[in-house]
N, C-alpha and C positions, 0 to 999 in steps of 0.2 A: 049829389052824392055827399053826405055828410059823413067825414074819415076824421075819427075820434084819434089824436097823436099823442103817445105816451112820452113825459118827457123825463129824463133824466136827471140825476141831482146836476147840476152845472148844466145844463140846456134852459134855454128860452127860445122862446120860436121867434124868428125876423117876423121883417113889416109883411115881408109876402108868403109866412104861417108856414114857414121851413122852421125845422130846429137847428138850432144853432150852440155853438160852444157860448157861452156866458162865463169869462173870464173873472170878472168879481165874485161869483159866485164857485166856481172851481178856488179861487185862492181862498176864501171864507172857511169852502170845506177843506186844504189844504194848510191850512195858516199851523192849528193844534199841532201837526207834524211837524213841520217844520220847530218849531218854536224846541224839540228835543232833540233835533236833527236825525229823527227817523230817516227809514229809507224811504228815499222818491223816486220816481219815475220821470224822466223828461222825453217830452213829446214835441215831436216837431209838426207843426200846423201848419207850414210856409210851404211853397214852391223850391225851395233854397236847401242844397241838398248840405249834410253833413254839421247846422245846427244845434239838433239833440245831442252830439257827442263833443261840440265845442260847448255847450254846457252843461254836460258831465264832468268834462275836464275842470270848469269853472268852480262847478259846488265842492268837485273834489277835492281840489286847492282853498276850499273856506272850511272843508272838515266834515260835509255830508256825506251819509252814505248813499252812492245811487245805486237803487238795484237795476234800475232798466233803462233803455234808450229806445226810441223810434220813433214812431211817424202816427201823428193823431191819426183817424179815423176819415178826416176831411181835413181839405188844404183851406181853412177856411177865415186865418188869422191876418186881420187888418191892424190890429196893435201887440206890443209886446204889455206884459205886466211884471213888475219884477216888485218882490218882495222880499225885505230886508229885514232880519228878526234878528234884535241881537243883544 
């Protein structure tokens, strides 16, 4: 069965041809915003509840504006990435 997977800007597919979040890639396309302190979204990828809203409070405190908070799409994060614009 050959199943043609469409991937999204920030996805790469892992070794065993899932898609996957692509972290460097989400920041690349996120980096432009940030750098005016547009509004962000923070998403939490982890098992660990309440996350996305300890960094909301965080950006808050540096002067972002965040429009949104939740919960990625898949729990599927094995490192943080933080980016520093300033």
């Amino acid at each position: 069965m050959d199943t043609h997977i469409i991937l999204l800007p920030g996805q790469r597919l892992s070794p065993r041809g899932r898609p996957r979040l692509d972290y460097a890639a989400v920041a690349g396309l996120a980096f432009p915003f940030m750098l005016n302190s547009a509004v962000q979204a923070v998403l939490n990828a982890t098992d660990t509840s309440g996350l996305a809203s300890t960094g909301r409070t965080a950006l808050q405190n540096k002067g972002v504006r965040v429009s949104a908070v939740g919960d990625a799409l898949a729990n599927q994060a094995t490192t943080t990435t933080v980016i520093q614009a300033t």
